[in-house]
N, C-alpha and C positions, 0 to 999 in steps of 0.2 A: 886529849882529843886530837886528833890527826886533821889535816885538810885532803880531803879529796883531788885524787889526780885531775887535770885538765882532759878535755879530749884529746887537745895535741900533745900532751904527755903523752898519753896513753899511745896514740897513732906513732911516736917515737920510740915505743920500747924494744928490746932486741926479743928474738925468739923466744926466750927462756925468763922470765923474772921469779927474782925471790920472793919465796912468801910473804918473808918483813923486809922491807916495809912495803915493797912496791906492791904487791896485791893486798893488801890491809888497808893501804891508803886508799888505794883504787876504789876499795869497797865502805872507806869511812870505818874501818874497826881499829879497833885498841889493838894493841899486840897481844894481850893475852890472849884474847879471843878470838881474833887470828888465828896465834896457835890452837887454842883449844877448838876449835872447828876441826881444822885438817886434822888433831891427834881423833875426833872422834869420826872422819870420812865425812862431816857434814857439809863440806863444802862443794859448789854445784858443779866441778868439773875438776879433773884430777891432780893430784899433786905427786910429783915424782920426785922423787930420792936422789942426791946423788953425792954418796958419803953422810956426810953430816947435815946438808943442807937442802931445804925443800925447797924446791922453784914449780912456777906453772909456767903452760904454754902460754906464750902473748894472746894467741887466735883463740883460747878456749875465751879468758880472760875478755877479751873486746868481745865477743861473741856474745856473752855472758850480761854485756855492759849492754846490749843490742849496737852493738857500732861495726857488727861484719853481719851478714845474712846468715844463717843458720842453714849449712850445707849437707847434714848429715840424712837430711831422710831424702830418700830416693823420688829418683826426680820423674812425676807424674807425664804421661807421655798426650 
């Protein structure tokens, strides 16, 4: 069993973290199941490729965590 990132981890990370460990702990999963999320798309915001290794966005990731405001839907006038 993994520990959970802090928030001020979390608010320290660079743009890009890896799947394992940093978004797995973040989210309290085992590693396998970590992986097995992203290999089946079930995870709530994207995972990008790059070579051999999966990383997500910090901003999806804190977003996700509710620790940034959610900017995506267009802004009601």
């Amino acid at each position: 069993m993994t520990t959970p990132l802090t928030i001020a981890e979390l608010y320290a990370l660079p743009a890009l973290v890896p799947l394992w460990p940093t978004v797995g702990e973040a989210l309290g999963l085992a590693e396998s199941t970590t992986y097995q999320l992203a290999a089946e798309n079930r995870l709530p915001f994207e995972v990008v490729r790059l070579g051999r290794r999966r990383k997500v966005r910090t901003v999806d990731l804190q977003r996700y965590l509710g620790l940034m405001p959610d900017t995506t839907e267009a802004a009601q006038p």
